[in-house]
PQR file of N, CA, C, O and H, with PARSE charges and radii, in Angstrom:
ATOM      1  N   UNK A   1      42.977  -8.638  84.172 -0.4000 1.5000
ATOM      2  CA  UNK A   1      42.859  -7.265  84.612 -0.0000 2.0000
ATOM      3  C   UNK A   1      42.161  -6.445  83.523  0.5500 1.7000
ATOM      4  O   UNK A   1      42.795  -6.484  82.468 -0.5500 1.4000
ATOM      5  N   UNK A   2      41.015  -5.696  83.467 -0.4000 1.5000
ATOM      6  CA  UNK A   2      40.101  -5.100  82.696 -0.0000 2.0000
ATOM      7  C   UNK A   2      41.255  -3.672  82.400  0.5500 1.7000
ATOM      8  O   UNK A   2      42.206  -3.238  83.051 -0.5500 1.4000
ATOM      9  H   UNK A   2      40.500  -5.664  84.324  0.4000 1.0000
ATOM     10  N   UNK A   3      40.724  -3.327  81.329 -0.4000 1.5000
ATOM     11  CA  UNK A   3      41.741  -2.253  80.396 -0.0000 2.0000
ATOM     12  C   UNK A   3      41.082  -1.143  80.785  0.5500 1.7000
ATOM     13  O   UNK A   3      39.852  -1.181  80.813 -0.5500 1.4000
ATOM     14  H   UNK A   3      39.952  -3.679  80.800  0.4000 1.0000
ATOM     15  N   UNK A   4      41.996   0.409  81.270 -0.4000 1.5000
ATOM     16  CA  UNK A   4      41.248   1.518  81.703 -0.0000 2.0000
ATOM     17  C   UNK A   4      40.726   2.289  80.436  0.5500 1.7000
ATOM     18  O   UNK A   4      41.176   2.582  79.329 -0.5500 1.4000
ATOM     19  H   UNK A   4      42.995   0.440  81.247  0.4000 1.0000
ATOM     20  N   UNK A   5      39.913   2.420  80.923 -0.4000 1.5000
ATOM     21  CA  UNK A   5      38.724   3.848  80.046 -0.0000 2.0000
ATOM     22  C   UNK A   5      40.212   4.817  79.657  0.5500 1.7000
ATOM     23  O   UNK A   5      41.309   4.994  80.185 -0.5500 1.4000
ATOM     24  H   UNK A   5      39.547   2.182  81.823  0.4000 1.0000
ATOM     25  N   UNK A   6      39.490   5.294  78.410 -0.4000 1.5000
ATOM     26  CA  UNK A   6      40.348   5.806  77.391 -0.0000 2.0000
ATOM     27  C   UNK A   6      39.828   7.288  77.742  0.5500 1.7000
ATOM     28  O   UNK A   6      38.747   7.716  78.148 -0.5500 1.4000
ATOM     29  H   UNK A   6      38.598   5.150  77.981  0.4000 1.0000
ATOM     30  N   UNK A   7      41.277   7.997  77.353 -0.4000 1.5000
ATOM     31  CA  UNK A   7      41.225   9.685  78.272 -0.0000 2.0000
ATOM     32  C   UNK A   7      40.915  10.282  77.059  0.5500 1.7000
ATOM     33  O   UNK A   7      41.354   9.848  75.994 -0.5500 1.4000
ATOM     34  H   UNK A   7      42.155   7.649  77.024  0.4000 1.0000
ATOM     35  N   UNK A   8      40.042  11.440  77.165 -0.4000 1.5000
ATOM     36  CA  UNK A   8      39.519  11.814  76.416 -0.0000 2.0000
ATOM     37  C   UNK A   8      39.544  13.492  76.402  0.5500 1.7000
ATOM     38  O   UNK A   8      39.369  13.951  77.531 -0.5500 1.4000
ATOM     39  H   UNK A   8      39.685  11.793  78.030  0.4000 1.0000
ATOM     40  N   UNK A   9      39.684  14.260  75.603 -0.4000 1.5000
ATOM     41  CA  UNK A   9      39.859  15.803  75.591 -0.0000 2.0000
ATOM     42  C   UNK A   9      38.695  16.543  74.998  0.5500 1.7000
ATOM     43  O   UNK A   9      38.489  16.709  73.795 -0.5500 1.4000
ATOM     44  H   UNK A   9      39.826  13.887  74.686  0.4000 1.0000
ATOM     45  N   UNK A  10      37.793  17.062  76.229 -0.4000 1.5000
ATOM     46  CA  UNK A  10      36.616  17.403  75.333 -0.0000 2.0000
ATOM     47  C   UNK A  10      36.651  19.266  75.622  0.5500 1.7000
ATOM     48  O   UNK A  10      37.524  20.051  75.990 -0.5500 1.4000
ATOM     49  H   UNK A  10      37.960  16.927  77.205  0.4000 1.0000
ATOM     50  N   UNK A  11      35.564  19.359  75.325 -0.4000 1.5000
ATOM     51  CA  UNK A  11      35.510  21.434  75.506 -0.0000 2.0000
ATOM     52  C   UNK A  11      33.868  21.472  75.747  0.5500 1.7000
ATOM     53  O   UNK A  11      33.073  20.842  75.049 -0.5500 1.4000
ATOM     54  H   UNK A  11      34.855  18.721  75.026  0.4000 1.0000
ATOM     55  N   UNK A  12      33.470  22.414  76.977 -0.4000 1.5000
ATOM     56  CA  UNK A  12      32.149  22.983  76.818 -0.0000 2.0000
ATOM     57  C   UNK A  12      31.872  24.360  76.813  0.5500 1.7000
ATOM     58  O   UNK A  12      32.401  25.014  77.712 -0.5500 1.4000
ATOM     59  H   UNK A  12      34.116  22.926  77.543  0.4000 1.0000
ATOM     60  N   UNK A  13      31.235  24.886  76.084 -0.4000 1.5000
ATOM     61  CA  UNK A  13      30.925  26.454  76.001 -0.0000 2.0000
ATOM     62  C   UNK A  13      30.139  26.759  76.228  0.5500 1.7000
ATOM     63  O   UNK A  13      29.251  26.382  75.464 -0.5500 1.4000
ATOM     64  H   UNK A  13      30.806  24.354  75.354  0.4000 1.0000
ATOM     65  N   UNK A  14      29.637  27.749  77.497 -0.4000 1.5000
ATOM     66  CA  UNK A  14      28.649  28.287  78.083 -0.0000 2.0000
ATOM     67  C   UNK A  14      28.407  29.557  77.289  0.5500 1.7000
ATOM     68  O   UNK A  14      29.154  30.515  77.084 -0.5500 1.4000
ATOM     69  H   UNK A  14      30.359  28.055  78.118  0.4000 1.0000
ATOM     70  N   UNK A  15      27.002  29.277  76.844 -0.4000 1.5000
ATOM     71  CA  UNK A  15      26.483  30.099  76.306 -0.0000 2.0000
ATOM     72  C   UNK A  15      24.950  31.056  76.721  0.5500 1.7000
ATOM     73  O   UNK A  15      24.485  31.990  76.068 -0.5500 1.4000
ATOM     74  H   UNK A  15      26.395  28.499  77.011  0.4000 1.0000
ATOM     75  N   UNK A  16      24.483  30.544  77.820 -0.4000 1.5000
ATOM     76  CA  UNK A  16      23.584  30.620  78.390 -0.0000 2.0000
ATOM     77  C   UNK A  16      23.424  31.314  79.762  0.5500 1.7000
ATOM     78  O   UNK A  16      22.441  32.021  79.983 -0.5500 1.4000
ATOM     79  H   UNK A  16      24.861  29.786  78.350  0.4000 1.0000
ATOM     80  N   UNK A  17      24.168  31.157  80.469 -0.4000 1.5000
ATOM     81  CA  UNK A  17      24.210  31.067  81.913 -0.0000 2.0000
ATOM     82  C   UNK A  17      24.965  31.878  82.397  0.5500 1.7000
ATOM     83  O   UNK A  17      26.074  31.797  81.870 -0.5500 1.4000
ATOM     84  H   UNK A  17      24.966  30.582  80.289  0.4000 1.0000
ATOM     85  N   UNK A  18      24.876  32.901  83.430 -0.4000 1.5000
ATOM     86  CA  UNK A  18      25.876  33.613  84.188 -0.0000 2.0000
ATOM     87  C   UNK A  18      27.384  32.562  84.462  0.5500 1.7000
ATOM     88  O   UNK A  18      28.473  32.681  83.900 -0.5500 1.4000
ATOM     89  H   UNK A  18      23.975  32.967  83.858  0.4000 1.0000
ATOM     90  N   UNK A  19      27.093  31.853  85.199 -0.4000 1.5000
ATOM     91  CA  UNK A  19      28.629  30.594  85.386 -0.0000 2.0000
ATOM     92  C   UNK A  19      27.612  29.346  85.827  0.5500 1.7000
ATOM     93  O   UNK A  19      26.573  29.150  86.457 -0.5500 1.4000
ATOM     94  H   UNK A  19      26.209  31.757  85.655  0.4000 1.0000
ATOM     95  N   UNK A  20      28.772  28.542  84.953 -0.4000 1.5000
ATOM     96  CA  UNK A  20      28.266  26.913  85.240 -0.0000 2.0000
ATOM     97  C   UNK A  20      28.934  26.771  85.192  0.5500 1.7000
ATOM     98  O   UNK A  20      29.701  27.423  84.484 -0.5500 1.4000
ATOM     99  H   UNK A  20      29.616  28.701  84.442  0.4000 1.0000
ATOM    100  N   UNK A  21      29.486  25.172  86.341 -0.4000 1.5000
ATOM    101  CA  UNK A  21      30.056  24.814  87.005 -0.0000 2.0000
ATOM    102  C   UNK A  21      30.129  23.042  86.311  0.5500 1.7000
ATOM    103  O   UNK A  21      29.198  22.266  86.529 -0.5500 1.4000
ATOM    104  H   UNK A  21      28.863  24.642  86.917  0.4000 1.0000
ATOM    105  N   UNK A  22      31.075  22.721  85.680 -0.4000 1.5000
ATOM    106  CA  UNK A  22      30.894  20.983  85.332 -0.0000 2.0000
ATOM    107  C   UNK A  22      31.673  20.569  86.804  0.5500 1.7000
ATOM    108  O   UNK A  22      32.574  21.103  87.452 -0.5500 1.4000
ATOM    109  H   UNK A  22      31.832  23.350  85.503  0.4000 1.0000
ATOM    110  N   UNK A  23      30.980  19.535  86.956 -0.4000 1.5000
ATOM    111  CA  UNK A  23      31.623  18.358  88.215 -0.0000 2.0000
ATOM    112  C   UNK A  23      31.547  16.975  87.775  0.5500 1.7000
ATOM    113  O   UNK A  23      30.719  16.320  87.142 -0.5500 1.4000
ATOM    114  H   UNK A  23      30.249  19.101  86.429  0.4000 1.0000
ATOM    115  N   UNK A  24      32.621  16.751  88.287 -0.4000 1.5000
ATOM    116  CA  UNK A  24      33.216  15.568  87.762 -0.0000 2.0000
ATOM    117  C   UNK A  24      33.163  14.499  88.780  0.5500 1.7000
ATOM    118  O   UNK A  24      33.604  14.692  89.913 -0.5500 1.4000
ATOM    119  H   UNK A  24      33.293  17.283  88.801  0.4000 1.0000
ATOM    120  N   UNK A  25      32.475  13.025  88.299 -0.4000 1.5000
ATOM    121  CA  UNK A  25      32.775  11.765  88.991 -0.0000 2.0000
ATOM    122  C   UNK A  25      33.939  11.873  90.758  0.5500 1.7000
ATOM    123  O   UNK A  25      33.684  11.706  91.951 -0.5500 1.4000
ATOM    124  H   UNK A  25      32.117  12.868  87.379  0.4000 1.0000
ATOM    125  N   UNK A  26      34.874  12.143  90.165 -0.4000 1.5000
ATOM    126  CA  UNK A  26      36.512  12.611  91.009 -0.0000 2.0000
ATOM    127  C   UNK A  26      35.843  13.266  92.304  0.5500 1.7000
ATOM    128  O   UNK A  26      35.961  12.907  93.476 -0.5500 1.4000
ATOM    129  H   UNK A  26      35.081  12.279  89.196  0.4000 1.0000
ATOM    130  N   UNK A  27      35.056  14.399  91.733 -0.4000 1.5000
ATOM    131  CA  UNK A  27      34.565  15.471  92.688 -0.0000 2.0000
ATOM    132  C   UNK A  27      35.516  16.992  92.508  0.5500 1.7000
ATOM    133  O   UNK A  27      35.640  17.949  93.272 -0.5500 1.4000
ATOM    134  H   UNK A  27      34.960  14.691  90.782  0.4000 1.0000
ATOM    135  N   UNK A  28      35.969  16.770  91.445 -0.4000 1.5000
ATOM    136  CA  UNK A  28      36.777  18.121  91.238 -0.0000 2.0000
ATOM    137  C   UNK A  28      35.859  18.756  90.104  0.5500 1.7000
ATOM    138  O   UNK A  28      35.232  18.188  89.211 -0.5500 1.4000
ATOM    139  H   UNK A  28      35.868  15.993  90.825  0.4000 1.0000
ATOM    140  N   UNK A  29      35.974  20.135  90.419 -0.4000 1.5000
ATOM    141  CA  UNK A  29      34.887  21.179  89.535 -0.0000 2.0000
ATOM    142  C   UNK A  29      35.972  22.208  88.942  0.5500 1.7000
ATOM    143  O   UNK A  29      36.931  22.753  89.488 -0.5500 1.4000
ATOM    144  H   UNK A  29      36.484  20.597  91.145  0.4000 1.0000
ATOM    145  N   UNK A  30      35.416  22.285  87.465 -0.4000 1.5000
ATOM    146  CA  UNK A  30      35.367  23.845  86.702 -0.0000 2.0000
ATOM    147  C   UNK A  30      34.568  24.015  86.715  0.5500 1.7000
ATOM    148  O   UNK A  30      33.620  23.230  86.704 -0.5500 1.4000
ATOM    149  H   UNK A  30      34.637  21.842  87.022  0.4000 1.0000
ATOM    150  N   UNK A  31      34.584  25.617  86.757 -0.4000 1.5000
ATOM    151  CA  UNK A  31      34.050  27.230  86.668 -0.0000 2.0000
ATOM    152  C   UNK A  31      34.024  27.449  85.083  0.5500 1.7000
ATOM    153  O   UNK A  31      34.898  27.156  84.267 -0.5500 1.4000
ATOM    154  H   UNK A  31      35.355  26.254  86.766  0.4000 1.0000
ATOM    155  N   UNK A  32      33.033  27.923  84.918 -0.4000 1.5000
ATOM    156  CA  UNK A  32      33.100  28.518  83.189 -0.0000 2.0000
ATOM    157  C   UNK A  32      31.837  29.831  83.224  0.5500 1.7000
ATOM    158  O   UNK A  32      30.608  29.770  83.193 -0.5500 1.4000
ATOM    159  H   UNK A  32      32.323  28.161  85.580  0.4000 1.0000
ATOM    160  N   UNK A  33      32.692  30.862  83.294 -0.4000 1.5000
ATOM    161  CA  UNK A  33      31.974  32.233  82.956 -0.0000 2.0000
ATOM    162  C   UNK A  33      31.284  32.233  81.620  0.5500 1.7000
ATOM    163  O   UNK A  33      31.710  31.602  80.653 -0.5500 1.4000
ATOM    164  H   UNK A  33      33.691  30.912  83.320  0.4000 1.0000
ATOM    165  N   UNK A  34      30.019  33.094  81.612 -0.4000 1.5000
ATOM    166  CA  UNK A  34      28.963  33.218  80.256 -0.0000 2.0000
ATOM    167  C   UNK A  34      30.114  33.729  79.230  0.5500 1.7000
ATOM    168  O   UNK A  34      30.910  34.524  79.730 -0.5500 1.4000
ATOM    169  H   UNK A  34      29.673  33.607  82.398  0.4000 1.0000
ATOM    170  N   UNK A  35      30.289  33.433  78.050 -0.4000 1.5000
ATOM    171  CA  UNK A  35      30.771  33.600  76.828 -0.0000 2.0000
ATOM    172  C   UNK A  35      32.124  32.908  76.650  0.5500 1.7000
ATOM    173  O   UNK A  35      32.669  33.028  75.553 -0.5500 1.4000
ATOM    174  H   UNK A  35      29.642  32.787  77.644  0.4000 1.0000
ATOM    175  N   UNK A  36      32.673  32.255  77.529 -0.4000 1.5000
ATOM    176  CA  UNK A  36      33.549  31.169  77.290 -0.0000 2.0000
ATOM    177  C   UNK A  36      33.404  29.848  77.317  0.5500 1.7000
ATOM    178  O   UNK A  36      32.379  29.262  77.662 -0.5500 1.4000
ATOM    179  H   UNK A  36      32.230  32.157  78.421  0.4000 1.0000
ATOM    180  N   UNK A  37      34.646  29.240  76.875 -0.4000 1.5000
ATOM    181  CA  UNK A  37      34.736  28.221  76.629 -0.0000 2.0000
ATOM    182  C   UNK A  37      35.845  27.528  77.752  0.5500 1.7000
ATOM    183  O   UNK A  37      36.628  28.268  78.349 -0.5500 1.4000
ATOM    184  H   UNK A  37      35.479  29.717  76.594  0.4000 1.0000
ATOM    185  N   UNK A  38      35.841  25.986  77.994 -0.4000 1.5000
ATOM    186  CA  UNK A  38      37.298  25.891  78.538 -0.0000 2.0000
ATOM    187  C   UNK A  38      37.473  24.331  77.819  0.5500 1.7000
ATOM    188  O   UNK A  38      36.693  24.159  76.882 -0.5500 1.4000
ATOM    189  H   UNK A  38      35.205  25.385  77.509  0.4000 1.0000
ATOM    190  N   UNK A  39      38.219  23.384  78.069 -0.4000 1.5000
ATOM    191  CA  UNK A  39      38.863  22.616  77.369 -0.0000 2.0000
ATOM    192  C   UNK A  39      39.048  21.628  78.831  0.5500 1.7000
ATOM    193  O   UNK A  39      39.448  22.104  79.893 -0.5500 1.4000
ATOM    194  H   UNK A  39      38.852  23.524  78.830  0.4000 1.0000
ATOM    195  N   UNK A  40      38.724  20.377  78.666 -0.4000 1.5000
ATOM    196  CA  UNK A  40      38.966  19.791  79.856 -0.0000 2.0000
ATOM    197  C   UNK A  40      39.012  17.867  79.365  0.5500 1.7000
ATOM    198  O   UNK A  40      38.367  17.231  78.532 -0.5500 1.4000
ATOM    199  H   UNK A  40      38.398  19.990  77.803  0.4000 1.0000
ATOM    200  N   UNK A  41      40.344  17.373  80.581 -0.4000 1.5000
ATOM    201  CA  UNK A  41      40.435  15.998  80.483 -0.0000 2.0000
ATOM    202  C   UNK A  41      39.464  15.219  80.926  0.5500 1.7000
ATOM    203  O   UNK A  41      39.316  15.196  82.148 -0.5500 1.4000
ATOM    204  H   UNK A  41      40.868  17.890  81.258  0.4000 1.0000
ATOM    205  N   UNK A  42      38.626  14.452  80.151 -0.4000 1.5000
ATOM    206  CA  UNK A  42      37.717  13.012  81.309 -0.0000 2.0000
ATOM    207  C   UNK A  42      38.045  11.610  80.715  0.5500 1.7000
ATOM    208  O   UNK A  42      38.866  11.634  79.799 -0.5500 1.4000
ATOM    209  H   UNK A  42      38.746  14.471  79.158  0.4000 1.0000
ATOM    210  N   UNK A  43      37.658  10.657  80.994 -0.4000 1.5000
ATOM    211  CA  UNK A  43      37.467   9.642  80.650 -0.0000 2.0000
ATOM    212  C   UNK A  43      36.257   8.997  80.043  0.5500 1.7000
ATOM    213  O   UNK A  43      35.167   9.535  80.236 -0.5500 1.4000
ATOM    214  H   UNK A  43      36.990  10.638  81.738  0.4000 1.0000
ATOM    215  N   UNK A  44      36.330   7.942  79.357 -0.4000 1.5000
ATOM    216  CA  UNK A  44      35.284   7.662  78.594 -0.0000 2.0000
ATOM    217  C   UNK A  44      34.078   7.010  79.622  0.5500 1.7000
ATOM    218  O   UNK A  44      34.181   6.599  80.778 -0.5500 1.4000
ATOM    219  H   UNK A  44      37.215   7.505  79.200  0.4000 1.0000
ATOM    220  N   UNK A  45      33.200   7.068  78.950 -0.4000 1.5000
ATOM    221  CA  UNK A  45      31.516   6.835  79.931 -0.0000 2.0000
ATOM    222  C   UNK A  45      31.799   7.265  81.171  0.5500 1.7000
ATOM    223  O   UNK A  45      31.693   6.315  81.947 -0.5500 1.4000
ATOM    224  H   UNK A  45      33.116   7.401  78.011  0.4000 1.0000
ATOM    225  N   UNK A  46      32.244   8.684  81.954 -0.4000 1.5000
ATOM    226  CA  UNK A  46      32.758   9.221  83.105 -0.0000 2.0000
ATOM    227  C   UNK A  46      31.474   9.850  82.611  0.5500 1.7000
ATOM    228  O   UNK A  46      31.196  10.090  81.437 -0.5500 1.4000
ATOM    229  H   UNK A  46      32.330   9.455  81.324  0.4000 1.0000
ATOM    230  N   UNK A  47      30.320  10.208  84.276 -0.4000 1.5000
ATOM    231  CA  UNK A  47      29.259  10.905  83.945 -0.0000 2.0000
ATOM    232  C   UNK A  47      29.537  12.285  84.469  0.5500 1.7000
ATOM    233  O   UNK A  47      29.949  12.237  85.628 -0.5500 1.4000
ATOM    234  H   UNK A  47      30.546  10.012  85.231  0.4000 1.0000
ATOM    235  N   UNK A  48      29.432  13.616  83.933 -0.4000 1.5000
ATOM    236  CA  UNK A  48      29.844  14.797  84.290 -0.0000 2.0000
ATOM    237  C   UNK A  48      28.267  15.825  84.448  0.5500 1.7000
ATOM    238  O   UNK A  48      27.380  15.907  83.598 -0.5500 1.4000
ATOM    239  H   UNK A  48      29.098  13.654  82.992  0.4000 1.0000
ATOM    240  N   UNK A  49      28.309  16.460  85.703 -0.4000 1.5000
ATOM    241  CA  UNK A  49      26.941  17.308  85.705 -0.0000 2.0000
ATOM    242  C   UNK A  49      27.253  18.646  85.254  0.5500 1.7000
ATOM    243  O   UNK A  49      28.389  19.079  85.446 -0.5500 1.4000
ATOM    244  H   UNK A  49      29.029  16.393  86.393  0.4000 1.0000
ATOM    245  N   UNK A  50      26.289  19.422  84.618 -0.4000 1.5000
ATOM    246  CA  UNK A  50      26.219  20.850  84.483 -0.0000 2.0000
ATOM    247  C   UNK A  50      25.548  21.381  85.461  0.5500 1.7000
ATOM    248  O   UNK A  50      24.377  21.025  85.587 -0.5500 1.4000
ATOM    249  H   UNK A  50      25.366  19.070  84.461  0.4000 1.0000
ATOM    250  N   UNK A  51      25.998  22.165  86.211 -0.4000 1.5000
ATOM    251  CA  UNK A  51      25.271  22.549  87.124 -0.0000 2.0000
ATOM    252  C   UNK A  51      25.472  24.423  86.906  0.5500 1.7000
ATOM    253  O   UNK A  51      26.577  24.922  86.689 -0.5500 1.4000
ATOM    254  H   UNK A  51      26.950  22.454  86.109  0.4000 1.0000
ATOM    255  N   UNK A  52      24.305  25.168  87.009 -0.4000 1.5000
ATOM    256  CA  UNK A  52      24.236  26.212  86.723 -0.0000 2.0000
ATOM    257  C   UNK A  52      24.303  27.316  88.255  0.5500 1.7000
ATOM    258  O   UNK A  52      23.597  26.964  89.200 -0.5500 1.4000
ATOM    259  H   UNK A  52      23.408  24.762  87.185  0.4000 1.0000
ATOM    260  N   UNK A  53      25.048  28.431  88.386 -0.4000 1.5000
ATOM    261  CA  UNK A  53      24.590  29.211  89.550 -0.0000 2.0000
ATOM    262  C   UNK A  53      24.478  30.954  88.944  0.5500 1.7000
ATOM    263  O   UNK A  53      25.126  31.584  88.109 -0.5500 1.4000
ATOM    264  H   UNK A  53      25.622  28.717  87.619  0.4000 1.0000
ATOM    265  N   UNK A  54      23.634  31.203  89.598 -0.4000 1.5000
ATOM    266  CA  UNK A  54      23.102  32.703  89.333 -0.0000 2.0000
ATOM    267  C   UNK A  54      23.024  33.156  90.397  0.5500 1.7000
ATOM    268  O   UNK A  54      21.984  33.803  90.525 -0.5500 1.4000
ATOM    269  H   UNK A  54      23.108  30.691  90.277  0.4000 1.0000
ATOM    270  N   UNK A  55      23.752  33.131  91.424 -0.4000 1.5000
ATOM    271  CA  UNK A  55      24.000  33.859  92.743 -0.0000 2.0000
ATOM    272  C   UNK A  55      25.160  33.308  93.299  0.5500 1.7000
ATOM    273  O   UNK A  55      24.838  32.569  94.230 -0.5500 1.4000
ATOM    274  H   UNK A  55      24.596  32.606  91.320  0.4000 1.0000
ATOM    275  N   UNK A  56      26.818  33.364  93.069 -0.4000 1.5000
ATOM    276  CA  UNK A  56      27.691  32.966  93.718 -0.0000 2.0000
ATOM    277  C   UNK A  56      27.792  33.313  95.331  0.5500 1.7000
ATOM    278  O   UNK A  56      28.579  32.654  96.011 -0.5500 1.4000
ATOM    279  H   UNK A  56      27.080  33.965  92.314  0.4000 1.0000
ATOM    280  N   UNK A  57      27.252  34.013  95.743 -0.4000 1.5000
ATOM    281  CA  UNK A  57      27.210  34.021  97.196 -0.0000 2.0000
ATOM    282  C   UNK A  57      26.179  33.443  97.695  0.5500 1.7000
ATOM    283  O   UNK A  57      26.053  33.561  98.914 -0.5500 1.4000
ATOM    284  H   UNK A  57      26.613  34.548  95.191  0.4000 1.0000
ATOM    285  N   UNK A  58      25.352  32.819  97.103 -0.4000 1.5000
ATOM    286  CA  UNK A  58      24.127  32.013  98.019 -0.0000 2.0000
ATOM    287  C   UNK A  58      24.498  30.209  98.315  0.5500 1.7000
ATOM    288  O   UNK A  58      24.047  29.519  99.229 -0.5500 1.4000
ATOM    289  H   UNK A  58      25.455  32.724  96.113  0.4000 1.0000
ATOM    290  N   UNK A  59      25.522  29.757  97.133 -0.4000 1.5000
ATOM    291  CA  UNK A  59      25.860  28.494  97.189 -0.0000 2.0000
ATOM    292  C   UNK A  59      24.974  27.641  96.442  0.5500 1.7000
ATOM    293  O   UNK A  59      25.181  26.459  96.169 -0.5500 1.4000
ATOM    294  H   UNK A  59      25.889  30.318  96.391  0.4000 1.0000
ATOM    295  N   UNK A  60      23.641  28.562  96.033 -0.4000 1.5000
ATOM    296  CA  UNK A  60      22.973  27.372  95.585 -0.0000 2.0000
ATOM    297  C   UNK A  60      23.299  27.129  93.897  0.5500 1.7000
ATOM    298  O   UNK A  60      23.915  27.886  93.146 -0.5500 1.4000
ATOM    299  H   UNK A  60      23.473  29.522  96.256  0.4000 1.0000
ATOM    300  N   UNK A  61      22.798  26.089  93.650 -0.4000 1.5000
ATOM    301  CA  UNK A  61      23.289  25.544  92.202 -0.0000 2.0000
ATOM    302  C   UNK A  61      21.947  24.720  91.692  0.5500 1.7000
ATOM    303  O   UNK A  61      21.089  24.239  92.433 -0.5500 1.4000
ATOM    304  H   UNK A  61      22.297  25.475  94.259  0.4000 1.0000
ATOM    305  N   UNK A  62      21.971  24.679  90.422 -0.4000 1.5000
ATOM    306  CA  UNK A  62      20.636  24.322  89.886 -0.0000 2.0000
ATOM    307  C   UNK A  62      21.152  23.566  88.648  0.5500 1.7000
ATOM    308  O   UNK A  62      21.643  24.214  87.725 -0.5500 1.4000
ATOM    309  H   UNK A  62      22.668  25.070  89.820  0.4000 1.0000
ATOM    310  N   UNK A  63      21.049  22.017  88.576 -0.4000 1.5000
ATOM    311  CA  UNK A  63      21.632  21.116  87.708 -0.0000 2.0000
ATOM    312  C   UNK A  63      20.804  21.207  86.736  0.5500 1.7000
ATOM    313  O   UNK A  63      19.581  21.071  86.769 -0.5500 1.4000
ATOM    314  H   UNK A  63      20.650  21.490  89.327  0.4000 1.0000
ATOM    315  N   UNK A  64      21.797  21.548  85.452 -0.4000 1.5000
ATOM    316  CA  UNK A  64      21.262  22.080  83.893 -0.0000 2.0000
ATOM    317  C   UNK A  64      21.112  20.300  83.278  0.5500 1.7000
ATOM    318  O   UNK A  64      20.138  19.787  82.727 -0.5500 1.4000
ATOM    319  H   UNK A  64      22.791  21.658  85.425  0.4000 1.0000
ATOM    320  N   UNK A  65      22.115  19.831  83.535 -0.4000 1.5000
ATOM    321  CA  UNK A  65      21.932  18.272  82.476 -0.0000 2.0000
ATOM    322  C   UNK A  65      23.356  17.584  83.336  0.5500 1.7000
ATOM    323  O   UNK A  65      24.304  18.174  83.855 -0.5500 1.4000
ATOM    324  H   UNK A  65      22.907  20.248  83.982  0.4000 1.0000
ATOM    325  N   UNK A  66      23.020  15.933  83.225 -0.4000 1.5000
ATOM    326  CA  UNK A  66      24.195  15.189  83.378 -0.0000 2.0000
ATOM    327  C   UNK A  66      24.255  13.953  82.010  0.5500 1.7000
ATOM    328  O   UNK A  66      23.601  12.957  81.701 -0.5500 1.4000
ATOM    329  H   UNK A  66      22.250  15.454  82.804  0.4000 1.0000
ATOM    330  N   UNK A  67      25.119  14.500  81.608 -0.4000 1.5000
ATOM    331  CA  UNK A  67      25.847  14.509  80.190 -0.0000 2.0000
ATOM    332  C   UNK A  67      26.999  13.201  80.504  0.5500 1.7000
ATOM    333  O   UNK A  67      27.705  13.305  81.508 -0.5500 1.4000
ATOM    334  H   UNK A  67      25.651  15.309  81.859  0.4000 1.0000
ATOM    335  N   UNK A  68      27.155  11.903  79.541 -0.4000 1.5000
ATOM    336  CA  UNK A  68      28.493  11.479  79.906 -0.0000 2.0000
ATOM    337  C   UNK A  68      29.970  12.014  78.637  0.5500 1.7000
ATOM    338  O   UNK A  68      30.035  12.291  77.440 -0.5500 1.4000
ATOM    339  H   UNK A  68      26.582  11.818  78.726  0.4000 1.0000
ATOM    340  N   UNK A  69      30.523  11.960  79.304 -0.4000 1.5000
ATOM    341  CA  UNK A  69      31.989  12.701  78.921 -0.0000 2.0000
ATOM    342  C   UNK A  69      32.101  12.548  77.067  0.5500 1.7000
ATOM    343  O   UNK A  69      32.599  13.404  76.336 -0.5500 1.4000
ATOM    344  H   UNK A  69      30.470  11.735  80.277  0.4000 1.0000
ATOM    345  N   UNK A  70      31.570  11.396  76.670 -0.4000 1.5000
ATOM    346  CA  UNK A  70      31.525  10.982  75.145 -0.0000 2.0000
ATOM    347  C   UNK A  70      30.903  12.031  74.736  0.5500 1.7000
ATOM    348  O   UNK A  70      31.582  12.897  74.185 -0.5500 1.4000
ATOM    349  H   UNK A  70      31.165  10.701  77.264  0.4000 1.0000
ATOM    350  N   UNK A  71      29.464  12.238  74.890 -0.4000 1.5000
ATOM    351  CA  UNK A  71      28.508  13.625  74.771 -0.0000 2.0000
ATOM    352  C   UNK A  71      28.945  14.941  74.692  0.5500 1.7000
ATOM    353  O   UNK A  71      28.106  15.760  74.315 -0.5500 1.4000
ATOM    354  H   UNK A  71      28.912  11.534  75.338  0.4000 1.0000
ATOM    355  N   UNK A  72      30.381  15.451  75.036 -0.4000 1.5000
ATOM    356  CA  UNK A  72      30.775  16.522  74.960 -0.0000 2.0000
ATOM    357  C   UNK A  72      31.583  16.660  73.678  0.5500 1.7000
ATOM    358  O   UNK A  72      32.141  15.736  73.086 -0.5500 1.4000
ATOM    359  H   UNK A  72      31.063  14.786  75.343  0.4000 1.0000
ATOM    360  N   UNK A  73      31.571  17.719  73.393 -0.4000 1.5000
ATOM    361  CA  UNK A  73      32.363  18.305  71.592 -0.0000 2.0000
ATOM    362  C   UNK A  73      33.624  18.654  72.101  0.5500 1.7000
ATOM    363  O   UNK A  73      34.040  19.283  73.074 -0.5500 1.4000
ATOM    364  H   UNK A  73      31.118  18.470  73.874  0.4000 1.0000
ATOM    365  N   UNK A  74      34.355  17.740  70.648 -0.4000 1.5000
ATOM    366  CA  UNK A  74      35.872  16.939  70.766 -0.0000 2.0000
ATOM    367  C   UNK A  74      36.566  18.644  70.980  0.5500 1.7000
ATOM    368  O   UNK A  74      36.114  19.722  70.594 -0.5500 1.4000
ATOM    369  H   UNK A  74      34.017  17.229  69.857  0.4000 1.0000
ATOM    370  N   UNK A  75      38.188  18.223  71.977 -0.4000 1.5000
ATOM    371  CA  UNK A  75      38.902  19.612  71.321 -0.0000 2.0000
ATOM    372  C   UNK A  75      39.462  19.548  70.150  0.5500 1.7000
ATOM    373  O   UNK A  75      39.985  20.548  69.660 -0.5500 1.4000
ATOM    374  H   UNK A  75      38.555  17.348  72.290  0.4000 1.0000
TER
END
């Protein structure tokens, strides 16, 4: 039986962007407003997208980078 991927506690800080949105492998999403930060669980080589929106009522979203979970700065 192969050993599970090791959980990992990373943080991303939007510094750029009205709100970006990370989504996760799972299909579950954080929200992260311009000048914060948030703190979030993944797993190791789990690939996570940045996806950027500048119109919350239009739905649309515009993918900034897909980053894997190692790539993100430790909490």
């Amino acid at each position: 039986m192969p050993t599970p991927p090791k959980k990992l506690r990373k943080r991303y800080e939007n510094t750029e962007h009205p709100f970006v949105i990370l989504r996760f492998e799972d299909g579950h999403e954080i929200g992260i407003n311009k000048g914060t930060a948030k703190s979030f669980d993944a797993y190791s080589g789990e690939t996570i997208k940045v996806l950027a929106v500048y119109d919350r009522t239009s739905g649309e979203r515009e993918m900034i980078s897909s980053k894997k979970a190692d790539d993100f700065a430790d909490e």
